[in-house]
Steps between C-alpha positions, in 0.01 A plus 500: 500500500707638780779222429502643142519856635751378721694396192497765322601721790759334607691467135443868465724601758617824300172680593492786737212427726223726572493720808069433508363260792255415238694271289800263520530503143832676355506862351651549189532757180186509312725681157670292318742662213539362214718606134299417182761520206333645217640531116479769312683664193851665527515840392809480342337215261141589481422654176357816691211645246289173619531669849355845361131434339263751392202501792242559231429674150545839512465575159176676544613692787790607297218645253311635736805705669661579173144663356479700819866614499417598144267727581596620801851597286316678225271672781813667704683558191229753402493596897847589572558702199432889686634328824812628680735211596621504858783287430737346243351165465200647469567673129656160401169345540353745336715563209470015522105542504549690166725263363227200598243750351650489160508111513175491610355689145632201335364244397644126657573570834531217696176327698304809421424492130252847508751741609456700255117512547554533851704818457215630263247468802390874643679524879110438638507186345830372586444575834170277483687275372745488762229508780368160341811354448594591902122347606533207262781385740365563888451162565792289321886448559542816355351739694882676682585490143212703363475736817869568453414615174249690585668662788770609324259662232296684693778630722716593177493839494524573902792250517702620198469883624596435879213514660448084573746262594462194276631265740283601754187509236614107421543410902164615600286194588825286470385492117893491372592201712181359334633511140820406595311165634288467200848535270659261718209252511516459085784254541508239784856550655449269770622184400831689363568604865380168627766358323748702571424465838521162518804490268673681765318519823700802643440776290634813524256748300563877391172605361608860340230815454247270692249785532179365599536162505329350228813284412593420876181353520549241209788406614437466851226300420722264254753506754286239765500127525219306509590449829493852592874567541622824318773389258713789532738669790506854447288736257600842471216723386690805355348821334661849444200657725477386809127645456399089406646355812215581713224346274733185442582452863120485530463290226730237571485508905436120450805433345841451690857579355443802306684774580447899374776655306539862237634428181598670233600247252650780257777584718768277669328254720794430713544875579101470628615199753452196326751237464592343147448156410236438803213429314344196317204649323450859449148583395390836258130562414466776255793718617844456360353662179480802757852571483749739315696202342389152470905390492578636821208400665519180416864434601346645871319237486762271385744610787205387725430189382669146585730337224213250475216716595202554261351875424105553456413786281126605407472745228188658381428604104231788667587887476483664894632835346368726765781380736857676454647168519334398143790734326772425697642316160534768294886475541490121467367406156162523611334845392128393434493333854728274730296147409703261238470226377640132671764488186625859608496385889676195371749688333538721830539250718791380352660832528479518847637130579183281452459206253244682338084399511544158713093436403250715404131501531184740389188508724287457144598437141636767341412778385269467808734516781530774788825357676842254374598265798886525440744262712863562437802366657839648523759367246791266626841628553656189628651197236321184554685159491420405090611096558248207615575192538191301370547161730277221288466109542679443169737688242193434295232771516160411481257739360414697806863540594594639150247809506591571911882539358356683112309759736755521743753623180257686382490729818880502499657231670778244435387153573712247610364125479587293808371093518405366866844418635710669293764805691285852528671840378633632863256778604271513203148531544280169397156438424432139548245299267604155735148461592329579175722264344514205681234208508451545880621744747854543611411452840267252482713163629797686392810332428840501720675613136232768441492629881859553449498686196206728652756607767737545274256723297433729815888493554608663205233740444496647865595852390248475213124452450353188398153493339328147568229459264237216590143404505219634691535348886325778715155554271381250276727227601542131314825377639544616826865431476592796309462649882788368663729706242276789673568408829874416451531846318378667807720362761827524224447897492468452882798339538732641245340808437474420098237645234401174437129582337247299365199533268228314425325458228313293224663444174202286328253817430746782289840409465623799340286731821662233749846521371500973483410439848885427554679857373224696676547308864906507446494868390297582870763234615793696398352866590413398849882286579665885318296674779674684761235315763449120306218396819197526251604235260249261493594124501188345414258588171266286342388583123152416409203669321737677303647693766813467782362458822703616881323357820445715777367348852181738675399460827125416637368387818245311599341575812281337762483174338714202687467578898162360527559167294792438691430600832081576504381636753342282800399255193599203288770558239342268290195694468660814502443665125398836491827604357594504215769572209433579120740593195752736431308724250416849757773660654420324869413177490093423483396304790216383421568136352488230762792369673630141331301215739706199495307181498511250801446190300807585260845472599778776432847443396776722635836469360761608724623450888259533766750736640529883467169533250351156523357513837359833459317418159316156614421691815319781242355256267340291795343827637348529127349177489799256426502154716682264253880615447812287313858652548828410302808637551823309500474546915145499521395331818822436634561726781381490848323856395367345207364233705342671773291733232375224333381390847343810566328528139395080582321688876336743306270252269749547206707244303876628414742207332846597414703335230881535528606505087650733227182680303753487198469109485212397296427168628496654869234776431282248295499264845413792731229523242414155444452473944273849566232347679249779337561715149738758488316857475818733481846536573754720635865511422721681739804321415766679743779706318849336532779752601790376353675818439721368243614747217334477155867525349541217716228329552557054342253352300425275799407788735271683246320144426476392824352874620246506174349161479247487844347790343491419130481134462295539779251740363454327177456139714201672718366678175505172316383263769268669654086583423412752219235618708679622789354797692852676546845434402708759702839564415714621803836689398632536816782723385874526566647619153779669669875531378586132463160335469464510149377144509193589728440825318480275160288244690260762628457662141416162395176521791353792333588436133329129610220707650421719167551155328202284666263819463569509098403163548148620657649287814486701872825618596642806727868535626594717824791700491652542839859540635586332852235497736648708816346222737740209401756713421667266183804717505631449846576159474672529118863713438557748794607739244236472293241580799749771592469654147119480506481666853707769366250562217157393675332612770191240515368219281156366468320352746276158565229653471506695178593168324152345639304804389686473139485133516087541489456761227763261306232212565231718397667664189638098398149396347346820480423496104447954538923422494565316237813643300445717228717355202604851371539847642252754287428815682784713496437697752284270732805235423490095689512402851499073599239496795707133559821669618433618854797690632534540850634846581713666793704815527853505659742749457827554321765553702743758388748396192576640170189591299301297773574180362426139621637186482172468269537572211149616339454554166275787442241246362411520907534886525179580716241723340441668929687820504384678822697776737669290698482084320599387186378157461699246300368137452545169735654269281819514678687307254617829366686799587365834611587799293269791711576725718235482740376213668499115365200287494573164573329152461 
């Protein structure tokens, strides 16, 4: 035992030892961070009235409310006719109660068929009525409703002569905030803001005339991960009484970001200190309709809003006469009251510079509906490019093809057919079917002639975008080499700063869904490339389910969980399992579930040099329970360092054999295979990233080849060759993917489409993303101005130890049938996360530069869901560039 410990020690030299007399044994981090990517539906795409449900029937409240508010009309009709009218508004209601009176003595009004009986009743009996109708509902959803009624009746006379203040008659007991809630609470909002929220993780909100907070509190509540990161950067609560601040403050202490603000949205906004165009969603509960004109109001809004932003509006079919703000449309069309209908709000909105009613959607059927959930858009003023080249295998369309270029016309483009190698249009935007087409994927053993023509492809179309259609490689995978075109894409927009965008998707379910996908993902395309800041342009979606899906990575941590099985205190590491790791499906990773226990009379196979990682992870996996290990590696055992490990291992009771050989050569893998002394219970592959730092526009067939196979060929030959019934099959992308590795970044795609692949298959599989490891230090011995470049951009990497501690939840999560793959995504709002990918995470910061860019080159598919103060987290993968201002997370 204390030669093992001694082993371990001494190979974990990265380890800051522990000031305590007590123990020997190194100190380290017990958090580990880790990104989960998770997919959900694009706003842009997501056909928005699924995200706005009904939360129940409220067809009998609506009965119930509209019998009361009959009565209660009828009732202070006959009240207020000797009453003196302290104000205006006050003899407009009146002079409206008689107009609802008259309605009321005839026969076929709406959800109350006895009007006319009920006007017929003696006051005494009415006012029973009433009584009942107000006791009926004490203990049901619509109690604020029903003591809002009755508040307002009982105080009628008082308020309308000057002697009460209705709002303070509605405040008492917080009992308007209440009804506000129960309005709000018809129609589930969350999963709209959820969306959005995800969509774009950096908010800005306006939330206009938010009063008491009924709305804010939907939408804060929509607008947190599961994770427990708030997917927005800034809400401004705005009201035009700062009288509601105080309450809200109160009510929303828990939340960070907002910020307090007066607002009248009538008047010029920018004249009241806000800035135009600064705001992605602006957010109006019952309120706009509280203006003097609808037009101008709306274009306020409009002069607020971002060219691509999205505005909420809530609008209630409910008379709240009593307030002077009910008749402030007498001068606007809208004598009888300020409420219309969503056609008339349609027709406004495209007045004051919208696109009219973007989606609309009732919180009950109609005519049983209190409030229309409007979203609207503003309209376009900028000319979109109208030609596509449509780049296809053939001149010959097959049938797919045909309706992707009939819907495409259809929505007003001009398609140009290109065949594979045929000249591109200079500069015209492309969506590629290549991969759809073809019997197997372009990538996939890829020819010198085809390589060539792919370069030439990303050379004339570096001013445009190119849309590169192809099927599923990141969820629901069956040829894992549809991910190198993934991985290639990445490190391309790296290097050459290109839209180069890819989608994935299945074209076997419903063609004619599959192929619309293409004019709604090129229209957000275009509109994000026209705006005045292009960084949100996502460069990854994947359609399935019947929606388009963006990936954003969340952070969790896992806490407490590797120390003790790597360095126990005072007692055996083998026995050493009180720790333990669990799924992904709570915001902080359960850990509960037992550490993995690796089995002494099994051997292990690790693929890769004993250097940098190789040392490190037999050194772990003996301190688990490992004593039988077989390297392979084409230097594997050869140097004196190599040598005098395996000597140590040999002291220690354990058996390490190397075998010097290329993983990507069939016949070799099947002999290592053919001599392990004991069967092979899992494997790791930690095949070391190759820095060749040779331009894609540059880069020979031979190079790419040469760079690809170890990792390919030599992930099929283990997957092939070796047991079904493995306990783990661990994936390690150890990941360059910087300007000029587009080779490695296509290789390490392949890993974790390969990964996705051999779970499909019901097979245990989990990949580790992970850039260099700061230890070894990769960079320092490749191009000097490479490492110069990453210094200049990075201010740490990983370490040694966080790819151990990822290295055992990936051998837990490998076999672990709680994370199997889902085939489809189906929740919109909850979305799909692959437990398999575990992404090593770790912040370093962007050095100054225009628009804080990096030489990687992240597509928003990465853009982090954490939006805190002072980080903004982007994902690990550093195959791609950066495009946040904050902070980068790197792995």
């Amino acid at each position: 035992l204390q030669a093992l410990q001694h082993l371990v020690s001494d190979s974990l030299t990265s380890y800051a030892y522990s000031a305590s007399p007590a123990t020997s044994h190194p100190k380290m981090s017990t958090d580990l961070e880790l990104l989960y990517l998770q997919w959900k539906p694009d706003m842009d795409c997501v056909r928005a009235s699924e995200l706005m449900k009904p939360t129940r029937d409220s067809t009998a409240e609506q009965h119930l409310m509209e019998r009361m508010w009959v009565m209660c009309a009828i009732q202070m009709h006959e009240q207020l006719q000797a009453a003196t009218c302290a104000k205006p508004h006050f003899e407009r209601y009146r002079s409206w109660l008689a107009y609802e009176y008259e309605r009321f003595k005839q026969p076929g009004y709406l959800m109350v068929p006895d009007t006319v009986d009920i006007v017929a009743m003696s006051s005494e009996d009415r006012h029973q009525a009433i009584v009942e109708c107000y006791e009926s509902g004490k203990e049901t959803h619509m109690w604020p409703v029903l003591e809002t009624a009755w508040r307002v009746y009982i105080n009628m006379i008082d308020v309308v002569e000057g002697r009460h203040k209705l709002l303070k008659v509605l405040m008492e007991d917080r009992l308007l905030p209440q009804f506000y809630d129960w309005a709000n609470e018809l129609t589930d909002m969350r999963p709209l803001f959820n969306i959005m929220g995800h969509s774009k993780p950096k908010l800005r909100i306006l939330e206009i005339g938010a009063g008491t907070g009924g709305s804010t509190s939907r939408a804060l509540e929509g607008l947190v991960s599961e994770h427990g990161e708030r997917l927005y950067s800034s809400y401004t609560f705005t009201d035009i009484s700062t009288l509601f601040f105080g309450p809200a403050q109160e009510r929303f202490a828990t939340y960070d970001g907002i910020e307090y603000r007066k607002l009248d949205i009538s008047l010029d906004p920018l004249e009241q200190g806000f800035e135009a165009g600064s705001y992605d969603l602006i957010l109006a509960a019952n309120v706009l309709h509280a203006t003097p004109s609808l037009v101008e109001t709306l274009k306020h809004c409009r002069m607020l809003l971002k060219p691509n932003g999205y505005l909420f509006m809530q609008e209630l079919s409910q008379p709240q006469g009593l307030f002077p703000g009910w008749w402030l449309g007498d001068d606007d069309g809208r004598p009888g009251g300020p409420c219309v209908e969503p056609p008339e709000w349609d027709r406004r909105l495209r007045q004051a510079g919208f696109d009219g009613i973007h989606t609309v959607a009732f919180d009950n059927e109609l005519p049983y509906y209190y409030t229309a959930n409007m979203l609207a858009r503003p309209a376009e003023n900028i000319e979109r490019a109208t030609s596509i080249t449509l780049l296809t295998q053939s001149d010959a369309l097959d049938a797919f093809g045909q309706r992707v270029m009939d819907l495409l016309i259809q929505d007003g483009f001009i398609v140009e057919q290109r065949a594979w190698g045929r000249k591109l249009p200079k500069g015209q935007d492309v969506i590629s079917l290549i991969d759809l087409e073809r019997s197997k994927p372009l990538l996939q053993d890829v020819t010198s002639e085809d390589l060539t023509y792919f370069v030439q492809t990303i050379r004339d179309t570096s001013d445009a975008a190119v849309l590169w259609a192809m099927p599923p490689a990141q969820t629901n995978c069956r040829n894992p080499y549809y991910g190198q075109m993934l991985g290639a894409a990445r490190s391309i927009r790296a290097e050459l700063g290109v839209d180069l965008i890819t989608i994935e998707l299945e074209t076997t379910a419903n063609q004619t869904e599959a192929a619309s996908v293409f004019k709604q993902v090129f229209r957000k395309i275009q509109r994000a490339r026209t705006a005045e800041d292009n960084s949100e342009l996502d460069t990854e979606y994947i359609w399935a389910a019947g929606n388009v899906h963006v990936g954003r990575f969340h952070r969790a941590q896992t806490k407490d969980s590797l120390a003790a099985i790597i360095f126990p205190n005072g007692e055996s590491t083998i026995d050493s399992q009180e720790h333990r790791f669990a799924g992904m499906n709570s915001p902080q990773i359960d850990v509960s579930r037992r550490a993995p226990s690796l089995k002494p009379d099994f051997s292990y196979l690790l693929v890769g040099d004993l250097e940098n990682l190789g040392r490190a992870t037999v050194s772990w996996m003996i301190s688990a329970g490992a004593r039988d290990f077989i390297v392979c590696s084409p230097s594997a055992g050869k140097s004196d360092a190599d040598q005098a490990f395996m000597q140590q291992v040999k002291k220690s009771g354990c058996m390490l054999r190397c075998f010097a050989g290329e993983v990507a050569d069939r016949n070799f893998v099947q002999g290592v295979i053919t001599q392990a002394q004991r069967p092979i219970a899992g494997v790791v592959m930690h095949v070391a990233t190759i820095h060749r730092n040779e331009s894609f526009l540059s880069m020979s067939h031979a190079s790419w080849t040469s760079d690809i196979q170890p990792k390919v060929q030599g992930t099929w030959n283990l997957h092939h060759l070796l047991p079904k019934d493995l306990d783990f099959f661990v994936l390690a992308s150890l990941d360059g993917g910087l300007q000029g590795h587009s080779s490695n970044a296509s290789a390490n795609a392949f890993h974790d489409a390969f990964s996705s692949y051999r779970k499909v298959l019901g097979l245990p599989a989990s990949v580790i993303h992970t850039c260099d490891i700061e230890e070894f230090d990769f960079a320092k011995s490749q191009d000097s101005g490479l490492a110069s470049q990453t210094a200049d951009h990075v201010d740490t990497l990983r370490s040694e130890p966080d790819f151990l501690r990822g290295l055992q939840l990936a051998i837990t999560r490998s076999a672990d049938p709680q994370h199997i793959v889902p085939p489809v995504v189906t929740n919109l709002s909850h979305g799909h996360r692959r437990s398999d990918q575990i992404v090593l995470s770790n912040i370093s910061h962007l050095k100054d530069g225009p628009r804080g860019r990096t030489i990687w080159k992240l597509g928003t598919r990465t853009r982090p869901s954490i939006t805190t103060a002072n980080t903004s987290m982007t994902p690990p993968v550093s195959k791609m560039r950066v495009e946040t201002r904050g902070e980068q997370m790197c792995a």
